[in-house]
C-alpha positions in Angstrom: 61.8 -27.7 26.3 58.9 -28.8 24.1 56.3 -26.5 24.4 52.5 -27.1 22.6 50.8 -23.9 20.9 47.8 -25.2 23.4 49.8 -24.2 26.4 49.0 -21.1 28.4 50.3 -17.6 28.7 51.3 -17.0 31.6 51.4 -13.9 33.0 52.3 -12.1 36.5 52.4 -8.8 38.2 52.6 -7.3 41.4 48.4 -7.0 41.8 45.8 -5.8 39.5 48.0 -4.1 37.0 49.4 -6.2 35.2 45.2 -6.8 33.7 45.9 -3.9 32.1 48.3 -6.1 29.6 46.4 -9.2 30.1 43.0 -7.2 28.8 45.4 -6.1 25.6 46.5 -9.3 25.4 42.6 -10.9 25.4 42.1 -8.1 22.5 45.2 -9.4 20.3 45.2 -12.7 21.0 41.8 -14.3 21.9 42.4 -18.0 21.4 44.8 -18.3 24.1 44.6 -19.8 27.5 45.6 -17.6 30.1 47.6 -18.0 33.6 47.4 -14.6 35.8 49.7 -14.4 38.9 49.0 -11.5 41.0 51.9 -11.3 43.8 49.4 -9.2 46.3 51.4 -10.3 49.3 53.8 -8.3 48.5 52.3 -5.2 46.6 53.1 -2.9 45.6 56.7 -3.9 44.1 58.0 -0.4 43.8 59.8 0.7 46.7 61.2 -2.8 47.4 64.8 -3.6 46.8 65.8 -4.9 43.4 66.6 -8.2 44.9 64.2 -8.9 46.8 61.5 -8.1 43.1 63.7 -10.3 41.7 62.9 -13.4 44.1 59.6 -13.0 43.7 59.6 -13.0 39.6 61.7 -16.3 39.7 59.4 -17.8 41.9 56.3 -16.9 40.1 58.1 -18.1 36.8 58.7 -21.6 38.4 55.4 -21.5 39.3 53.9 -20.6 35.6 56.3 -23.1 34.0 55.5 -26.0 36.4 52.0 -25.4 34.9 53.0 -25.9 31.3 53.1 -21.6 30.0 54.8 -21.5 26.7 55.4 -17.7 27.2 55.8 -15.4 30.5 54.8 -11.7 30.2 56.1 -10.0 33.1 53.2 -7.4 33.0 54.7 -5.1 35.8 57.8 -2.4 35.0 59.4 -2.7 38.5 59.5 -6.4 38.1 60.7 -6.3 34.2 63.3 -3.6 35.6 64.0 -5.6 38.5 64.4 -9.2 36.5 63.7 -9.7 33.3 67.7 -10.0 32.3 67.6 -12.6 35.0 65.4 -14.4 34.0 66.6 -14.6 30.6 69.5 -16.3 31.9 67.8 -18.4 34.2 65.7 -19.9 31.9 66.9 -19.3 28.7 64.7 -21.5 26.7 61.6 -19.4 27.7 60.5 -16.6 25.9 59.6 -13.6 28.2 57.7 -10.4 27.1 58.9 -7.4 29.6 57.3 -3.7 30.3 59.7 -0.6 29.2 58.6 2.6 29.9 57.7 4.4 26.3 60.5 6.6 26.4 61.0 6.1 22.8 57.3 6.8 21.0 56.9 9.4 23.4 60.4 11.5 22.2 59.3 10.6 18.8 55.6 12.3 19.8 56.5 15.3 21.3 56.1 18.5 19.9 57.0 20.3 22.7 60.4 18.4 24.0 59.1 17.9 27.4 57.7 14.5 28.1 56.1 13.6 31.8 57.2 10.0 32.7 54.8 8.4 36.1 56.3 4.9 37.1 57.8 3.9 40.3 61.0 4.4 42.5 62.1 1.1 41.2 61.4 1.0 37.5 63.4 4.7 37.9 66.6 3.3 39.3 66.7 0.0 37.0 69.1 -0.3 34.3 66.3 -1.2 31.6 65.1 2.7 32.2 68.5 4.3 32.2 69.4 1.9 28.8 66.0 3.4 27.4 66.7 7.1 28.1 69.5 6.6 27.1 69.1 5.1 23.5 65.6 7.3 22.6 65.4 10.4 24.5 68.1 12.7 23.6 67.3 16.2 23.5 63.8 15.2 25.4 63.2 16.8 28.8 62.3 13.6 30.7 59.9 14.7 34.4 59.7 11.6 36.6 57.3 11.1 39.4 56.7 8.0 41.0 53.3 8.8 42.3 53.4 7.4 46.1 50.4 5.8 46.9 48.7 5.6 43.6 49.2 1.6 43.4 47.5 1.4 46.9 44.2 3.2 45.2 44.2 1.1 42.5 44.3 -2.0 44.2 41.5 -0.9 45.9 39.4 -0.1 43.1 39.4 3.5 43.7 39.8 4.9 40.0 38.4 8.0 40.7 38.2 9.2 43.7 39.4 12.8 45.9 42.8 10.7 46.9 42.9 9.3 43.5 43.0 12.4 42.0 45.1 14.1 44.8 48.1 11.6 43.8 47.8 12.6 39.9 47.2 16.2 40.1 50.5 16.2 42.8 52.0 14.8 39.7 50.8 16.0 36.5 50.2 19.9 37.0 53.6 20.3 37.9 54.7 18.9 34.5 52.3 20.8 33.1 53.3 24.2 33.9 57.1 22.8 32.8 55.6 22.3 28.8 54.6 18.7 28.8 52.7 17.5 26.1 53.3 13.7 26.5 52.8 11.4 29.2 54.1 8.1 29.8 51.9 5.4 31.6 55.3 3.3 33.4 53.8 1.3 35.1 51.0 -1.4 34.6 48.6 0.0 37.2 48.0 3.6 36.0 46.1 2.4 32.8 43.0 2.6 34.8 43.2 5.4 35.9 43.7 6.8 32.7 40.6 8.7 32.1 40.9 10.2 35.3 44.7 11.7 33.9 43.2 12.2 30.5 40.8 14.9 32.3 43.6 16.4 34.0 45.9 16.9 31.9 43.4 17.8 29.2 42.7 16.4 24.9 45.9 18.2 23.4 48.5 16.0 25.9 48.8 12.3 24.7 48.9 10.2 27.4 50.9 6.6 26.2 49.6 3.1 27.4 52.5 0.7 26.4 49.8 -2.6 26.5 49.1 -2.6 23.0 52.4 -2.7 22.1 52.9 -5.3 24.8 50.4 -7.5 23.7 51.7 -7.0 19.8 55.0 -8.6 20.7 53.7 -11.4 22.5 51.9 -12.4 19.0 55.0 -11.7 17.4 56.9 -14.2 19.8 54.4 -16.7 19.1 54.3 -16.8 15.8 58.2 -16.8 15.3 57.9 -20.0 17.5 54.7 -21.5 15.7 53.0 -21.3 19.2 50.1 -19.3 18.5 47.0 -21.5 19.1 44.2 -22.2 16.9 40.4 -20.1 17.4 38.9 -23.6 17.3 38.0 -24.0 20.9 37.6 -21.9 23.9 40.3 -19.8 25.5 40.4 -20.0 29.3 41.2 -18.2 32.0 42.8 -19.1 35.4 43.6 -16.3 37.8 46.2 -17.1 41.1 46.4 -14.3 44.1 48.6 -14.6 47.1 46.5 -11.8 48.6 43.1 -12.1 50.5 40.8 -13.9 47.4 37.6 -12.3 47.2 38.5 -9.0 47.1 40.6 -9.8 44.0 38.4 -11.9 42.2 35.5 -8.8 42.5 37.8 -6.5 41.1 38.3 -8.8 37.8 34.5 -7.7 36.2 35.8 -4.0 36.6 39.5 -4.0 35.8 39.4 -7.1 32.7 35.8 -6.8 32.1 35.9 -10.9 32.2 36.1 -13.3 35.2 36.9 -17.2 35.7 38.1 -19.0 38.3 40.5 -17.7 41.8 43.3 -19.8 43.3 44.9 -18.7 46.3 48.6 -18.8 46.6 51.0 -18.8 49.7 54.9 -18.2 49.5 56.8 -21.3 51.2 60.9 -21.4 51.0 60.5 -19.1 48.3 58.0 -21.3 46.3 54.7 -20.5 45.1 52.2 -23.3 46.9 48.2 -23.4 46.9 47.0 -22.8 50.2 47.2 -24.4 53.0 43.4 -24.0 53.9 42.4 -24.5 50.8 43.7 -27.9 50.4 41.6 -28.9 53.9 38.7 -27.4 51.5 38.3 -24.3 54.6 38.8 -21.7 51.3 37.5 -23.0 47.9 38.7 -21.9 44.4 36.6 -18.5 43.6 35.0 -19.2 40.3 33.5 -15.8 40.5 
């Protein structure tokens, strides 16, 4: 597989959460072209079955690599829980960046031993969290809660409203009164909402968004392969929804703080394929 350092990233979540990486990503690495797949047909991943999250995430992959990414980031935890191993083996000469929950700087930060942990039913029952806890948090009372409905909102837009909050307080004041101090962020989404648990939860408990750390690596993986490309020309953009278009593409200014162009997706035979109306020019490409 010959890949070309002025190839694109591509990268894929379930909706808009996975622009929580891609905007850590645009931070890290700023000269690189950029394919976003947001699955909305199907959101929110999390209480699907494994298998099911896992047919998706080859498909999108096909879809990435028929369009020449050098790199996928599979910027959602229920997919990386669901099928990142998978796709390893599937494609072995790709490199993939997954999502972890941070189990591990989170038992290393706590002062207190008891560390809240927000992702979804999914990412909960996958082996990539059980290896985690496993390896990193001995001795660390873990508190899971998978939020229900909290993807919903943010897909949406609705960062801050009375059900907004209703979802995280459900969540967080319980673990408060058990002694957390730290809470994880595991899943892709609840970045933006972060302020909002930030306020709830209050200055002296660290609340841990795994992007950075994310968007690290996938310099790292670049760099090992000589595929970083050069700041000489403009980076672009390209976003792909299988959901309704506008909607999406007016959620980019707010969520990514940067736009460019919307393609709409359908699902055929498993396959990623633009739309049908589209092509008989009845829905254009959003270049909002």
């Amino acid at each position: 597989m010959n890949l070309s350092a002025d190839a694109s990233i591509g990268v894929f979540d379930s909706g808009v959460g996975g622009l929580s990486v891609l905007r850590a990503i645009r931070r890290e690495l700023p000269a690189e072209h950029i394919l976003y797949v947001a699955d909305q047909a199907h959101v929110p991943y999390g209480p699907r079955p494994l298998e099911e999250v896992r047919a998706f995430a080859e498909g999108i992959t096909r879809f990435l690599l028929a369009r020449g990414a050098k790199l996928i980031v599979v910027a959602c935890n229920t997919a990386s829980a669901a099928a990142l191993h998978a796709l390893r083996q599937e494609f072995p000469h790709v490199p993939f960046v997954g999502m972890e929950p941070a189990v591990k700087p989170a038992a290393e930060q706590t002062r207190s031993g008891v560390v809240g942990v927000l992702a979804t039913p999914a990412t909960f029952q996958g082996a990539l969290y059980a290896s985690v806890v496993e390896r990193f948090a001995e001795g660390v009372k873990l508190l899971p809660h998978t939020c229900p409905g909290l993807v919903s909102q943010i897909e949406q837009g609705n960062l801050n409203g009375h059900e907004t909050r209703s979802i995280l307080e459900a969540a967080l004041l319980p673990m408060l009164e058990e002694g957390a101090d730290t809470i994880v962020l595991g899943c892709t989404h609840y970045p933006f909402v972060m302020p909002l648990i930030q306020e709830i939860v209050g200055p002296s408990v660290r609340v841990i968004d795994p992007s950075p750390a994310i968007a690290r690596q996938t310099r790292r993986l670049l760099e090992m392969r000589g595929l970083l490309r050069s700041a000489q020309a403009p980076a672009s953009l390209n976003f792909f929804t299988t959901g309704p278009l506008q909607p999406f593409a007016m959620l980019l200014p707010r969520l990514l703080g940067e736009t460019g162009p919307v393609v709409p997706l359908d699902w055929k035979d498993g396959e990623l394929v633009e739309r049908a109306q589209m092509k008989s020019h009845k829905e254009k490409p959003y270049a909002s």
